[in-house]
DRENPA-3360 file (N, C-alpha, C; in nm, 2 decimals, always signed):
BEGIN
1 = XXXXXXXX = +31.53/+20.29/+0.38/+31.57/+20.42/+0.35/+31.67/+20.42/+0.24 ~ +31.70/+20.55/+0.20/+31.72/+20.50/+0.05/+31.91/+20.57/+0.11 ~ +32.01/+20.50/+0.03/+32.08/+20.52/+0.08/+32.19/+20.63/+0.03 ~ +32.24/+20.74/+0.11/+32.32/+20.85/+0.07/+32.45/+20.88/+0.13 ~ +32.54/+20.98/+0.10/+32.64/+21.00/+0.15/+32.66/+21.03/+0.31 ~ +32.49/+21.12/+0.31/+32.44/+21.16/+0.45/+32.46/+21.07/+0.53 ~ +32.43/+20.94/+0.56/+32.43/+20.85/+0.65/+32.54/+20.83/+0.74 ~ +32.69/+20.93/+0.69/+32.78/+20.92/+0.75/+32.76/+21.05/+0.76;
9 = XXXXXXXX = +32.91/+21.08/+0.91/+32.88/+21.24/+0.96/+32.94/+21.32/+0.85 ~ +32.91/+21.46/+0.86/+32.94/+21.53/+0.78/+33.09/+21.50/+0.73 ~ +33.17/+21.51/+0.85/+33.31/+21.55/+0.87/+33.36/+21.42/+0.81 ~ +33.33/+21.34/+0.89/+33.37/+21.20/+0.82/+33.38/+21.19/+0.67 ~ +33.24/+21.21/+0.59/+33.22/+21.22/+0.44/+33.33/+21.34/+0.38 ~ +33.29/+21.46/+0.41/+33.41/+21.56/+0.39/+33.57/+21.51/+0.37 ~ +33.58/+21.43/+0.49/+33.74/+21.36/+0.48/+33.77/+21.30/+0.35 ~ +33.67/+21.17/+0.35/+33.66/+21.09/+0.24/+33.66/+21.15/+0.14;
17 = XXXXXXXX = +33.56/+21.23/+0.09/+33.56/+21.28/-0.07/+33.69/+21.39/-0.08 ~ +33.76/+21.50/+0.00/+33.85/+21.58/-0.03/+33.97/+21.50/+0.04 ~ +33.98/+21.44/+0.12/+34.12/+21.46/+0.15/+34.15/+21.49/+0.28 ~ +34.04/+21.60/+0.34/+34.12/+21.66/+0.47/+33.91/+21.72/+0.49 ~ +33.90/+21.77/+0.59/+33.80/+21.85/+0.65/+33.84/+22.05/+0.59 ~ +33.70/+22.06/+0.57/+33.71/+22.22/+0.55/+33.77/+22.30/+0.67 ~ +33.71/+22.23/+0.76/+33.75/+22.35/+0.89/+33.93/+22.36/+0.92 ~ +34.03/+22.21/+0.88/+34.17/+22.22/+0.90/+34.19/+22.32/+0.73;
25 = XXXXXXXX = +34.10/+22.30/+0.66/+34.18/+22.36/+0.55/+34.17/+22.55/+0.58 ~ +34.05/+22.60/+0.66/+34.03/+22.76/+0.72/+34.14/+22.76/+0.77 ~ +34.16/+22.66/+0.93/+34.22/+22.64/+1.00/+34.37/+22.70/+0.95 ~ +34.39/+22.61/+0.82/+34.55/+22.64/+0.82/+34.58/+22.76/+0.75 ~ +34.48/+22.82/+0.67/+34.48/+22.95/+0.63/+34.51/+23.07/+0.73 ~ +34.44/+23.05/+0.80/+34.44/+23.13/+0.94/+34.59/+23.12/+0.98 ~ +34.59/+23.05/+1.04/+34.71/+23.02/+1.09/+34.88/+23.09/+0.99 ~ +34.86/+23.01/+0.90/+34.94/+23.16/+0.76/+34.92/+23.26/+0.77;
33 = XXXXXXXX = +34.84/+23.28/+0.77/+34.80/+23.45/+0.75/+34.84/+23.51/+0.88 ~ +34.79/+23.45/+1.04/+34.84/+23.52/+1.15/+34.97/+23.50/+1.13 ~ +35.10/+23.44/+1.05/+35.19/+23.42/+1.14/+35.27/+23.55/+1.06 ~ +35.21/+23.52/+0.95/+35.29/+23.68/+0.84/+35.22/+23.79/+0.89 ~ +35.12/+23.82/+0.93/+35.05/+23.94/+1.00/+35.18/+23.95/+1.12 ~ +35.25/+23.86/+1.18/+35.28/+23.87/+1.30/+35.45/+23.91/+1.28 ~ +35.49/+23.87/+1.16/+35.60/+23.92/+1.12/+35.61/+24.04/+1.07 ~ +35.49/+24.09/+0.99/+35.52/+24.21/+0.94/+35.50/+24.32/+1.05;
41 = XXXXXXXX = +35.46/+24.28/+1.13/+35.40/+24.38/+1.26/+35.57/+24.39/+1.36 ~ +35.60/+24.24/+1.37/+35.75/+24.30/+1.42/+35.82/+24.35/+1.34 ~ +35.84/+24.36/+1.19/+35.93/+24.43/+1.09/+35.87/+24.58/+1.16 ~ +35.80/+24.61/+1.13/+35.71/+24.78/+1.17/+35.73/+24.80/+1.30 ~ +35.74/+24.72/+1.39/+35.83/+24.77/+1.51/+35.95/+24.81/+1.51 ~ +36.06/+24.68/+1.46/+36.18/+24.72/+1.44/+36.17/+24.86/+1.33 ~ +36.15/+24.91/+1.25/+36.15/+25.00/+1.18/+36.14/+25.14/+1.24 ~ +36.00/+25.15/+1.32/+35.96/+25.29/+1.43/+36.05/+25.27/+1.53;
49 = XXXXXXXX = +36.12/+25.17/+1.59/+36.26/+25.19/+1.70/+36.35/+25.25/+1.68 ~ +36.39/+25.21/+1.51/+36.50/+25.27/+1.46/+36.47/+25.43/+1.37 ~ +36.36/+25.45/+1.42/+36.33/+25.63/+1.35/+36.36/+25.71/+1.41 ~ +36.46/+25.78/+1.43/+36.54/+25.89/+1.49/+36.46/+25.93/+1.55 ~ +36.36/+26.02/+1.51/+36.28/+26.12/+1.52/+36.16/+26.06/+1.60 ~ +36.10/+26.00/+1.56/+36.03/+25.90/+1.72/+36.07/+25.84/+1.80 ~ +36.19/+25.81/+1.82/+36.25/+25.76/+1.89/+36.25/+25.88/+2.01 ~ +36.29/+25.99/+1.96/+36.34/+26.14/+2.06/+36.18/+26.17/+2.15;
57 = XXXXXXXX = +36.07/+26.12/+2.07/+35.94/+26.16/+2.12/+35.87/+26.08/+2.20 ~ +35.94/+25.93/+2.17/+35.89/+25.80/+2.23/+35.97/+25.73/+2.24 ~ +35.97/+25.66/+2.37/+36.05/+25.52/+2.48/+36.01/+25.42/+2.35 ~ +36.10/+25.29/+2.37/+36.11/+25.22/+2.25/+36.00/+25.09/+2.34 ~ +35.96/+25.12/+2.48/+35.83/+25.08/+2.53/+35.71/+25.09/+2.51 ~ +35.69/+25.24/+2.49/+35.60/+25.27/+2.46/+35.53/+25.24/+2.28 ~ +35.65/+25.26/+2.23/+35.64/+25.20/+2.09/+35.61/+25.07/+2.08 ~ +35.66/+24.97/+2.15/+35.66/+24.81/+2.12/+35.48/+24.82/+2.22;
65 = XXXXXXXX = +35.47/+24.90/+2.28/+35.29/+24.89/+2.36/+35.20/+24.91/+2.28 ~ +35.20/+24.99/+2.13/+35.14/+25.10/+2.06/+35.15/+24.99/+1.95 ~ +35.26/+24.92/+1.89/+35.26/+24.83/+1.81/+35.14/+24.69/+1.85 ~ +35.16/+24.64/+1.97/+35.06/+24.54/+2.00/+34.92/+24.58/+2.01 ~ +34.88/+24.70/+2.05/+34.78/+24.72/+2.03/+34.70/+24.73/+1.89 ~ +34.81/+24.82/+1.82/+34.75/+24.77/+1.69/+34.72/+24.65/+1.65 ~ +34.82/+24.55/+1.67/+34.83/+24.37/+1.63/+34.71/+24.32/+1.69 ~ +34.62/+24.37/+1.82/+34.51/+24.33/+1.85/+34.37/+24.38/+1.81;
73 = XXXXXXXX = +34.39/+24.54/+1.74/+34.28/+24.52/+1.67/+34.27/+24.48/+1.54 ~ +34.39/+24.46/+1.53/+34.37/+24.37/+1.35/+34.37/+24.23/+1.39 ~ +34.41/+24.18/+1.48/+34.36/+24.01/+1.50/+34.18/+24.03/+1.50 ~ +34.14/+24.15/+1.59/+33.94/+24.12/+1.59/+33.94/+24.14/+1.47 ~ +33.94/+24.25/+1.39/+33.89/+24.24/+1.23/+33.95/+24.11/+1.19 ~ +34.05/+24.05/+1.18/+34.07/+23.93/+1.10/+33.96/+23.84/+1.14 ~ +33.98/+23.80/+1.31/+33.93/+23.70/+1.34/+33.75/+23.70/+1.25 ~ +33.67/+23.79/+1.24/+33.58/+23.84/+1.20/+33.51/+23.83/+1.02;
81 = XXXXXXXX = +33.65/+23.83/+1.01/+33.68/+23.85/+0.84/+33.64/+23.69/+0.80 ~ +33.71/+23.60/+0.90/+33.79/+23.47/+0.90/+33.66/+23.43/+0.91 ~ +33.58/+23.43/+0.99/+33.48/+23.38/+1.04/+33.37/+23.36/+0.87 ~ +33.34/+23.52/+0.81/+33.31/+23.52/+0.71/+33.37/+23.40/+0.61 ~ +33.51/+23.39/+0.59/+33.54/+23.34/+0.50/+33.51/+23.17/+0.49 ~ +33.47/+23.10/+0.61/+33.50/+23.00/+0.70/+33.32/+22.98/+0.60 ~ +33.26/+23.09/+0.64/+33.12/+23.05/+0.65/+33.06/+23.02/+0.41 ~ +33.13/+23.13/+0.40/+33.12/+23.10/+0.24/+33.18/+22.95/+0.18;
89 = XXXXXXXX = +33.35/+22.94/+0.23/+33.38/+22.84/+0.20/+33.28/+22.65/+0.21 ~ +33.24/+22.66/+0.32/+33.17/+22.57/+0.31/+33.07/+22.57/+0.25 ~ +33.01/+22.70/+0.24/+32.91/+22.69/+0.15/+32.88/+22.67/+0.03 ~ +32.98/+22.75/-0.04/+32.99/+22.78/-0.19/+33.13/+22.69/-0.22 ~ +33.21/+22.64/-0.20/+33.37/+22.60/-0.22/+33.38/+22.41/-0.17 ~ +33.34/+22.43/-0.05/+33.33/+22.25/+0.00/+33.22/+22.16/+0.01 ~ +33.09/+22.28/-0.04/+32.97/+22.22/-0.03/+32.94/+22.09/-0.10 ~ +32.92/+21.94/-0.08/+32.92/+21.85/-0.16/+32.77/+21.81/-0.20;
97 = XXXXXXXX = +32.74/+21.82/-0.32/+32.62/+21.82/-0.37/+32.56/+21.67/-0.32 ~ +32.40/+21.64/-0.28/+32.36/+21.55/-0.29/+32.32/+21.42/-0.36 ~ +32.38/+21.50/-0.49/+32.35/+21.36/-0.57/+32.52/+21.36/-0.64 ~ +32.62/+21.38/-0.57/+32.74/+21.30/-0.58/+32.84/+21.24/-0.47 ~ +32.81/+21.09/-0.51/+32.84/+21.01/-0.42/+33.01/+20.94/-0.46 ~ +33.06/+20.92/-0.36/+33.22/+20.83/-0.36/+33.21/+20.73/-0.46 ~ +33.30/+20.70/-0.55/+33.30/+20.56/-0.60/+33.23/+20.41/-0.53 ~ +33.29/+20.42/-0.43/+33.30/+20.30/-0.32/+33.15/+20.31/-0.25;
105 = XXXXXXXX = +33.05/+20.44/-0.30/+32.92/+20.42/-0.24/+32.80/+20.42/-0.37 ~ +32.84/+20.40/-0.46/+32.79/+20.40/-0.58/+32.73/+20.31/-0.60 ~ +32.74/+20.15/-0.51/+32.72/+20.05/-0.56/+32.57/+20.05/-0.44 ~ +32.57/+20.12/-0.39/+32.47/+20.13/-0.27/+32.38/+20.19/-0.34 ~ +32.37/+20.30/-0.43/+32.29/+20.42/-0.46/+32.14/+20.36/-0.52 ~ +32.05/+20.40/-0.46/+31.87/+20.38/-0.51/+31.89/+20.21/-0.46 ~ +31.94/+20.16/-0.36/+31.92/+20.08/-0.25/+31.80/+20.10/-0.14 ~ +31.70/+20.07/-0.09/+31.60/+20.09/-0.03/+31.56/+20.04/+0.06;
113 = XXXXXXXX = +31.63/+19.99/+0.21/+31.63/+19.92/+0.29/+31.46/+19.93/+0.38 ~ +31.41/+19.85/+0.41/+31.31/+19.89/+0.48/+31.36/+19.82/+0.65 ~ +31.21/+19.86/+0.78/+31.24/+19.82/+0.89/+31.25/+19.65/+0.84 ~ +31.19/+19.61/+0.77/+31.15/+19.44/+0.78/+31.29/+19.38/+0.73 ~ +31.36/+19.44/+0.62/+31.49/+19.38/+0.54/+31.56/+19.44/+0.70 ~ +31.62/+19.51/+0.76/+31.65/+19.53/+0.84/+31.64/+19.40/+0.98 ~ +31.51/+19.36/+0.98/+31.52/+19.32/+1.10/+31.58/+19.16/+1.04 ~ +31.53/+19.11/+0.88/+31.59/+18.96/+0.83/+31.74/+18.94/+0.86;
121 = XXXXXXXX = +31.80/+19.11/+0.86/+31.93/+19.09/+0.80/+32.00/+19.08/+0.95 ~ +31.92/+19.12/+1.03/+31.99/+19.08/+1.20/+31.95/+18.92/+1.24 ~ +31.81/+18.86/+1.19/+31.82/+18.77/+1.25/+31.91/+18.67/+1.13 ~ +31.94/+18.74/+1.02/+32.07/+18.60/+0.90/+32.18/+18.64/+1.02 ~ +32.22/+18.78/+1.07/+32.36/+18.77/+1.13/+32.35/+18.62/+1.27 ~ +32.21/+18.65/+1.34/+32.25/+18.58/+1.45/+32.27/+18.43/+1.41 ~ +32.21/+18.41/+1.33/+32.21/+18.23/+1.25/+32.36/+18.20/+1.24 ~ +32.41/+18.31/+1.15/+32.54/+18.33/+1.07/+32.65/+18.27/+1.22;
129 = XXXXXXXX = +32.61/+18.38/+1.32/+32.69/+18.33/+1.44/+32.71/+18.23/+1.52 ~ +32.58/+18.18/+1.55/+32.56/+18.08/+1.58/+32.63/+17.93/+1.51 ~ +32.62/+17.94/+1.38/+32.66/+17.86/+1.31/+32.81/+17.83/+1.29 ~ +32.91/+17.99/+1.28/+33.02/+18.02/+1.32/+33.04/+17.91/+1.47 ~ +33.00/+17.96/+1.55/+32.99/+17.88/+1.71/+33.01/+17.73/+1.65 ~ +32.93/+17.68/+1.59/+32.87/+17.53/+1.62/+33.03/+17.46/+1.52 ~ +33.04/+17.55/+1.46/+33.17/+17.48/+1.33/+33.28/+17.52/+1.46 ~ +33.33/+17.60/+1.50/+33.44/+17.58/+1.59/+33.43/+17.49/+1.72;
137 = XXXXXXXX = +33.29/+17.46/+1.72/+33.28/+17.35/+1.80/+33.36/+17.22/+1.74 ~ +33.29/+17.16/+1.64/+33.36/+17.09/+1.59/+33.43/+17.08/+1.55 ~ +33.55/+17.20/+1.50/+33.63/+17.20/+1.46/+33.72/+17.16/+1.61 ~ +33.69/+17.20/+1.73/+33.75/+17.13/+1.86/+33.73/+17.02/+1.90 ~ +33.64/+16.93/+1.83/+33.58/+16.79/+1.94/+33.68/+16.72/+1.76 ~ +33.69/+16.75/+1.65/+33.79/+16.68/+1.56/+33.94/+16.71/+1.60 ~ +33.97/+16.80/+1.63/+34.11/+16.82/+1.67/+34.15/+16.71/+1.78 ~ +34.08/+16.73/+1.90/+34.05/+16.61/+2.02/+34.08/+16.48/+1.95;
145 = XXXXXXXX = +34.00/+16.44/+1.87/+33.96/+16.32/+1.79/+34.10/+16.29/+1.79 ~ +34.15/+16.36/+1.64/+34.26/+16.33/+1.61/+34.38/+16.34/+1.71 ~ +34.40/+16.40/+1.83/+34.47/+16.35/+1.90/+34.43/+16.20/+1.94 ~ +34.35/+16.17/+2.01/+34.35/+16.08/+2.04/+34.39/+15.96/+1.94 ~ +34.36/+15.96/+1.84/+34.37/+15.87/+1.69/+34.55/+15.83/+1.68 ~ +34.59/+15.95/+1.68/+34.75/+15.95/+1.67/+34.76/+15.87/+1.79 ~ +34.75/+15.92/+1.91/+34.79/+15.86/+2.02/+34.79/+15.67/+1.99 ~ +34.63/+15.61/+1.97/+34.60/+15.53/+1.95/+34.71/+15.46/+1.82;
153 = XXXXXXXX = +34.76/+15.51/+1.76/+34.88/+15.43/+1.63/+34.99/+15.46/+1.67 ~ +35.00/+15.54/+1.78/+35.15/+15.55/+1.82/+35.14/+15.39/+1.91 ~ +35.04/+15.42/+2.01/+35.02/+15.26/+2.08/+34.99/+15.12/+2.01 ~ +34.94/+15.09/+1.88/+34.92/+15.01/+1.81/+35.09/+14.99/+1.73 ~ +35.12/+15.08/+1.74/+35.30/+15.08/+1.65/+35.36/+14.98/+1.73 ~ +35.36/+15.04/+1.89/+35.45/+14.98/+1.97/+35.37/+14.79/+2.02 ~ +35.30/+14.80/+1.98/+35.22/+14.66/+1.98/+35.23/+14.56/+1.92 ~ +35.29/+14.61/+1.78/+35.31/+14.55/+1.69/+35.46/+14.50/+1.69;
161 = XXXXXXXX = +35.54/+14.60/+1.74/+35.69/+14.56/+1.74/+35.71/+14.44/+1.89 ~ +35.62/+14.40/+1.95/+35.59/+14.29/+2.09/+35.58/+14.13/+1.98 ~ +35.55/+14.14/+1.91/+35.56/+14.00/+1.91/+35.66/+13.95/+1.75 ~ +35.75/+14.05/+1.72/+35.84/+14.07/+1.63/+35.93/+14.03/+1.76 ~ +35.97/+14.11/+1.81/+36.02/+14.05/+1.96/+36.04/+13.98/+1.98 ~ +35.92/+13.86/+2.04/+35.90/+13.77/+2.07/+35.95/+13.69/+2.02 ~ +35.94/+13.69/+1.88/+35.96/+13.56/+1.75/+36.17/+13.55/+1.76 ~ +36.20/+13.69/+1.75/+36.36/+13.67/+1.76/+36.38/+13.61/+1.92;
169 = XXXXXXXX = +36.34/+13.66/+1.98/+36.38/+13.56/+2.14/+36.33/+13.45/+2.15 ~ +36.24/+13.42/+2.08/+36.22/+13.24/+2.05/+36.34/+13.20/+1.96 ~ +36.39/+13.27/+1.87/+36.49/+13.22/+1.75/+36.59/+13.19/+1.78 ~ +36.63/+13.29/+1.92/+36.78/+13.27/+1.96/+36.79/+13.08/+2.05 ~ +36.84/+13.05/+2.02/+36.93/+12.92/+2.08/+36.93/+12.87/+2.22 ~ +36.86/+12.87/+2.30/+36.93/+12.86/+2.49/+36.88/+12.75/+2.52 ~ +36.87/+12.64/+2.43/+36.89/+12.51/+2.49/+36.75/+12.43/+2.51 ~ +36.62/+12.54/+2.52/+36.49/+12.55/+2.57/+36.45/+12.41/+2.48;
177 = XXXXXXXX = +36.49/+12.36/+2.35/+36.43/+12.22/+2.29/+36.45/+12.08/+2.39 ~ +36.58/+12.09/+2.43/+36.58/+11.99/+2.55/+36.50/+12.02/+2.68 ~ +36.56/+12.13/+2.76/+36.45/+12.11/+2.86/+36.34/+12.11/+2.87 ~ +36.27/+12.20/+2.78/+36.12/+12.18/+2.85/+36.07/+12.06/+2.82 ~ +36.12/+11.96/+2.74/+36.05/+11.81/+2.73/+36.05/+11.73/+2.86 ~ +36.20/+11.77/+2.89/+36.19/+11.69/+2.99/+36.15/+11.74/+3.15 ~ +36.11/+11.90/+3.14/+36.09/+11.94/+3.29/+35.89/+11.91/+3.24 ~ +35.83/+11.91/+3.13/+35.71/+11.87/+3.11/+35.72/+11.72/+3.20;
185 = XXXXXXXX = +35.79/+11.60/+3.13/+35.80/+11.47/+3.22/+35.78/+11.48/+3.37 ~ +35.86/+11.54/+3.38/+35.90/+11.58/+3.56/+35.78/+11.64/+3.58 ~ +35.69/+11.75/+3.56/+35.57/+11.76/+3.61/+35.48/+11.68/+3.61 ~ +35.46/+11.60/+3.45/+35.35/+11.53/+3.46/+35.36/+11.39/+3.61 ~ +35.49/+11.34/+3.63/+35.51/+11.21/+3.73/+35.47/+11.30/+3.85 ~ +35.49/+11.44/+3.87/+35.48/+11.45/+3.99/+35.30/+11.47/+4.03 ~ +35.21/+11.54/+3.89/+35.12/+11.53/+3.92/+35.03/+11.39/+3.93 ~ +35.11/+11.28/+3.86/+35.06/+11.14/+3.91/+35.07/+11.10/+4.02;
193 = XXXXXXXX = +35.19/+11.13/+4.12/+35.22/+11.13/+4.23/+35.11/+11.19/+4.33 ~ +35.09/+11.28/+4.32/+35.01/+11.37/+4.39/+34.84/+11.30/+4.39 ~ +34.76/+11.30/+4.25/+34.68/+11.23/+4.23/+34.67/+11.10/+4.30 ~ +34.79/+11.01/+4.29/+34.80/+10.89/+4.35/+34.78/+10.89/+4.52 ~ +34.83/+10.98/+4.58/+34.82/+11.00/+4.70/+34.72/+11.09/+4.76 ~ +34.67/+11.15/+4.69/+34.51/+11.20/+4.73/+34.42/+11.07/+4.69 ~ +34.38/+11.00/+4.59/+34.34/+10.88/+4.61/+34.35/+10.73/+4.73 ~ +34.46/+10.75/+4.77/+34.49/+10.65/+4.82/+34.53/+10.71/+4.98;
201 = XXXXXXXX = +34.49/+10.82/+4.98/+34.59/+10.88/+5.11/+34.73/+10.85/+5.17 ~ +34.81/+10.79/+5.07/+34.92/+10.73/+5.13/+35.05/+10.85/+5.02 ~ +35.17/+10.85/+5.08/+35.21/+10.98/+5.01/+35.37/+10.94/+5.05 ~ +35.43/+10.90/+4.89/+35.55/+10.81/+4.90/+35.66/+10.90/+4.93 ~ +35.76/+10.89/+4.97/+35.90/+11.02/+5.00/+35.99/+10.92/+4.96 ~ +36.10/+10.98/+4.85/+36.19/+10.95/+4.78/+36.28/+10.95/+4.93 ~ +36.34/+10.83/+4.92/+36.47/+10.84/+5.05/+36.61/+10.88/+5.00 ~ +36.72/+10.88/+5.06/+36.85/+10.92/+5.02/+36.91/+10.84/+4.91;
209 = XXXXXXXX = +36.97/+10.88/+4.82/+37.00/+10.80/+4.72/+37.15/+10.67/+4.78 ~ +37.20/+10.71/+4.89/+37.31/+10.60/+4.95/+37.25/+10.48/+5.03 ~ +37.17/+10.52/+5.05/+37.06/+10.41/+5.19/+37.03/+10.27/+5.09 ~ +37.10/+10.17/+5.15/+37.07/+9.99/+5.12/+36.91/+9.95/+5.14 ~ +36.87/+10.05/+5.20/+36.70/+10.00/+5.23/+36.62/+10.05/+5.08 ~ +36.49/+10.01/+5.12/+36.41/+10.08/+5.06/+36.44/+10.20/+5.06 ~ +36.46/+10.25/+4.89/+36.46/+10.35/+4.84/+36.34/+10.47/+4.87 ~ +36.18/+10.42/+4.94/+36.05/+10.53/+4.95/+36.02/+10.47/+5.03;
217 = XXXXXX = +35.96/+10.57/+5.10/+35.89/+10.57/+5.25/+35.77/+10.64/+5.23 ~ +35.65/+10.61/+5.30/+35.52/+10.62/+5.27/+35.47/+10.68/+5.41 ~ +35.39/+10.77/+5.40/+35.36/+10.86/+5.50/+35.17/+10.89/+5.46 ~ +35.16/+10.86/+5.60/+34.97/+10.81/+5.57/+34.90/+10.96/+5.60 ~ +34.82/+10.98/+5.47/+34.74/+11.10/+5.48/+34.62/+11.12/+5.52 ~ +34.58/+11.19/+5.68/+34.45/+11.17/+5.71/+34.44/+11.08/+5.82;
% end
């Protein structure tokens, strides 16, 4: 379809191209006009209250009864008048011709949409969406990633400062060159010892170092 101003509602377009809608701009006319009709009608009251001479003939009730009545048949002829003016104005005054379109719809104009471009352009949106979908997927299983990554170098950081560690508490001094040579010695005799007496089933016991006797005593395994 070919495209026009029409496609939007009247009122809507109306706004756009003037400013305001025809019917507030009646609207506010009306409304002026009733409110000075409605002032000059109390001036004309106050005026016949204060006329000596009707006053002597007529209650200033009766006058203010006789004034509204009048103010009501001139509201029907207005309203009437109004009506008229309501119906020209749109006609002749706000009527917006069909072959003048907004700036902003100009770039549309002798555009020719058919049902088929129509139905392409719903299934490009659903693709469009879909696709949207699938990027903020991954835009969440990468954020994930990257936590875990960080995590992972924060743990490799602290892995790394373990055997920096290490090296200084090896460096410091506590004597460890002497003993362990010699608590290595002391294990290896005792595991000869042991060996020796699972071989032989016999299993020597160091005796008291004050005793004049034999120093080991032998205790039979088995």
């Amino acid at each position: 379809m070919e495209y026009s101003g029409s496609n939007k509602t009247g009122a809507e377009y109306e706004t756009q191209f003037f400013g305001f809608t025809p019917k507030s701009f009646v609207d506010g006319v009306y409304n002026a006009v009733s409110d000075y009709i409605k002032d000059c009608f109390m001036e004309l009251e106050n005026e016949l209250k204060n006329e000596p001479l009707l006053c002597q003939q007529n209650s200033e009730e009766k006058i203010s009864k006789s004034t509204d009545e009048m103010l009501s048949l001139f509201y029907t002829n207005l309203d009437t008048q109004f009506d008229r003016f309501e119906v020209y104005m749109r006609s002749n005054i706000f009527a917006i011709p069909k072959n003048v379109l907004l700036p902003e719809d100009k770039v549309h104009a002798g555009i020719n949409y058919s049902r088929e471009d129509g139905k392409l352009l719903d299934e490009e949106i659903q693709q469009l969406l879909l696709k949207i979908k699938a990027a903020k997927y991954v835009n969440t299983a990468l954020k994930q990633e990257a936590s875990e990554l960080e995590a992972m170098d924060v743990y490799m950081s602290e892995c790394e400062k373990q055997p920096e560690a290490l090296e200084q508490a090896c460096n410091i001094d506590l004597g460890l060159a002497d003993v362990l040579p010699f608590t290595c010695d002391q294990a290896n005799d005792l595991y000869d010892q042991i060996k020796a007496a699972l071989d032989t089933k016999v299993l020597p016991i160091q005796g008291h170092s004050g005793e004049n006797v034999d120093k080991t005593k032998k205790i039979k395994l088995g």
